[in-house]
N, C-alpha and C positions, 0 to 999 in steps of 0.2 A: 546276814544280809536281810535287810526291810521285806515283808513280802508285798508283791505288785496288789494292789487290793481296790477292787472294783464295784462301787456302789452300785447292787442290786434294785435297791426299791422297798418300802414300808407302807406296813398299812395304815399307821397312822399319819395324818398330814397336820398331828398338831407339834408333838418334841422328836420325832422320826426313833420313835423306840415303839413296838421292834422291829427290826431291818438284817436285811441279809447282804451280804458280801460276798463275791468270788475270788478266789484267790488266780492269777492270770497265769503263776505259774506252775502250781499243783493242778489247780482247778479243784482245790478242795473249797468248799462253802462253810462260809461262817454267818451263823446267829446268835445276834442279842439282842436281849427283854429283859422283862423283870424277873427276878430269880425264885425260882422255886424254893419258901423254905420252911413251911408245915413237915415239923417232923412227922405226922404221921405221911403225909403224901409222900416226904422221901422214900420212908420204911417199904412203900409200895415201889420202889423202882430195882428193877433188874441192873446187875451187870455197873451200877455205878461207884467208877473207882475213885480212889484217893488222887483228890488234887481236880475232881471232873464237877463240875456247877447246874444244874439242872434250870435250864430259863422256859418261859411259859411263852408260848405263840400261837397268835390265831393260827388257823390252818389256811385261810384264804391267803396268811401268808406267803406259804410254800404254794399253795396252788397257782398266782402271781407269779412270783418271785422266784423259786425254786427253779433247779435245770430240768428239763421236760425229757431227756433222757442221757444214758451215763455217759457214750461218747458222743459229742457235738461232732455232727457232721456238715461243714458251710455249705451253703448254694454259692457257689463260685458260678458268675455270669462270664459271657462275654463281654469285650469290649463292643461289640457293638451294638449289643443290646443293652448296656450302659449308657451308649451316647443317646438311646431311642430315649431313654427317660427324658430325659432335658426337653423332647418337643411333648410328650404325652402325659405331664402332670399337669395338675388341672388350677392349680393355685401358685403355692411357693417351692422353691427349691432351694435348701437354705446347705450353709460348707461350713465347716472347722475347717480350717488348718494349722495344724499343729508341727510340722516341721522345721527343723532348724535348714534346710537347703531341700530345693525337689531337682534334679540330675536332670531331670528333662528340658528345664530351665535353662541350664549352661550351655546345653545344644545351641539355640538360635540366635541368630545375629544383633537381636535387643539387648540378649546377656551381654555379647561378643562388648558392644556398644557402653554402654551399663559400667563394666569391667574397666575399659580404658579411659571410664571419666568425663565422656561423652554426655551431649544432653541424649537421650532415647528418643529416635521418633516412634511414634506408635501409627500413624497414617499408615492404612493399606495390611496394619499387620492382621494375622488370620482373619480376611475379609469375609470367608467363610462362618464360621466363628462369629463373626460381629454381629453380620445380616443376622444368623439365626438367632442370636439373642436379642437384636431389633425388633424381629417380629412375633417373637413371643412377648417382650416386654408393651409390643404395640394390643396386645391381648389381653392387656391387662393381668398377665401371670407377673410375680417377683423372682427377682435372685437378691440372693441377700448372703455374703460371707462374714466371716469372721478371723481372722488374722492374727494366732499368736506369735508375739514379739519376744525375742529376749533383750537382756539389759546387760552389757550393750547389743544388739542388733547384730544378728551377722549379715553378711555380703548377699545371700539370697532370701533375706529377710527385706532389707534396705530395696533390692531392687522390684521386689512384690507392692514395696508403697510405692514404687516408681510406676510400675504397674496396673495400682488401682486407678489411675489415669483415664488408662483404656476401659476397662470395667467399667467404671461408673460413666463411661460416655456411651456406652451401650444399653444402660439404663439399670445393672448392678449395681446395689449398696453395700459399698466397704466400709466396714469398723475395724479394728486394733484393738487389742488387748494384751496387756503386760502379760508375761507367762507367770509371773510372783500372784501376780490375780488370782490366773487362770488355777494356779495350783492352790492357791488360796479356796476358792470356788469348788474345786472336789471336780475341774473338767477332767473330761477323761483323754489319752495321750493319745486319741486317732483321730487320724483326718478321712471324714463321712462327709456325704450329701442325703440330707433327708428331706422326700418330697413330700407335700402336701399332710405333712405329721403322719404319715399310715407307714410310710417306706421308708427303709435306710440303705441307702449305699455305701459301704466301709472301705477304705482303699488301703490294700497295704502294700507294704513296701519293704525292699529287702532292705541290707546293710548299707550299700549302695546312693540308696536315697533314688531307685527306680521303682518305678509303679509296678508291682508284679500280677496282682489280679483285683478282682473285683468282688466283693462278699452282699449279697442280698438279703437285706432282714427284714420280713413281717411278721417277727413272735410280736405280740401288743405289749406285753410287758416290759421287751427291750428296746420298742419303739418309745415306748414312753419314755425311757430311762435316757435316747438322746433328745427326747424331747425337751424333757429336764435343762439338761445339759446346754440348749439353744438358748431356752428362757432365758438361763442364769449370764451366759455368755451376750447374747443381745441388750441385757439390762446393764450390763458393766462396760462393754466396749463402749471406744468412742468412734467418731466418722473418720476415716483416714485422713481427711486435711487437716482437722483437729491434732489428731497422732501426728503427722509428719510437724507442724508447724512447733510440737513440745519437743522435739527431738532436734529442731533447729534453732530453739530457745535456749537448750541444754548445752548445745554446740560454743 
């Protein structure tokens, strides 16, 4: 089996050599560079066996980029100091979603709606919810998502573009992006809000497709890494009415 392999970050920003890699399911780290291969510099190395390649890397590499110590231990927040982000960042609050179905979804009557074929109203729904994205968008802060799609679309995919209706009348901006892209692109397989580029919100989720907690990161090396990530995703998506109207083309 493939292993899950997670772009760490390079020092350099001209051919991205050289660069480190997490593996998501060892959690063993991989580097490549350019190869050490002065035989006398080899002659000078301990301990290296047959079949093992010696590559050269800045140090600021690992200082970056490198795990900062052997077992990762998350800041798991609350949810309710999750939802306090959303009023106290100071700029943008930007989302992946990378889901094939969210379970919380199916709970409410829009799904219920959605399901049987139904146009969806969206009037009234979390009015809660709306106001406060009204009056932060009236503040000139953004929300800004981003929407992986498969091909074809499943049922809780379909009804999120039904969705970004309500979003974007509260003054969110939905994009779409193909998941063939997105894998194309090197995005990574979670669904995060990352505020203001300093913070990230990682949301994970069980089997299920339920939200089960919430993970807080401000190492700067891994903020940058979904920063990365936003860039490359923002520059390829397109606006959801754009997205919905190819996929009624297709039809």
């Amino acid at each position: 089996m493939a292993r899950r392999l997670r772009f760490n970050g390079t020092s350099s920003g001209v051919n991205g050599c050289p660069a480190i890699h997490e593996d998501l399911g060892s959690n063993e780290i991989i580097v490549h560079g350019p190869p050490l291969t002065d035989p006398e510099d080899i002659a000078q190395l301990h301990h290296l066996n047959e079949g093992e390649i010696p590559v050269v890397v800045p140090r600021e590499l690992l200082v970056d980029f490198g795990p900062k110590e052997v077992v990762r231990v998350p800041n798991i927040i609350a949810l309710e100091e999750f939802d306090q982000l959303f009023t106290r960042f100071g700029h943008t609050a930007w989302r992946l979603e990378t889901r094939r179905r969210y379970a919380s979804d199916e709970l409410t009557g829009t799904y219920a709606q959605f399901a049987r074929g139904e146009a969806v109203s969206w009037d009234g729904v979390d009015a809660v919810w709306c106001a406060e994205r009204r009056e932060q968008t009236a503040q000139g802060k953004r929300f800004e998502r981003v929407r992986i799609v498969d091909n074809p679309p499943t049922a809780g995919q379909m009804y999120l573009l039904d969705n970004a209706r309500r979003n974007s009348a509260v003054g969110e901006r939905i994009s779409n992006l193909w998941r063939a892209d997105a894998d194309r692109l090197g995005l990574p397989a979670e669904d995060f809000w990352l505020f203001d580029s300093r913070l990230v919100a990682l949301l994970n989720f069980d089997d299920a497709d339920n939200l089960v907690d919430v993970e807080l990161i401000t190492e700067p090396a891994a903020v940058l890494r979904y920063s990365i990530a936003r860039d490359a995703a923002m520059h390829h998506a397109i606006p959801y009415e754009e997205f919905a109207a190819q996929l009624t083309t297709k039809e």
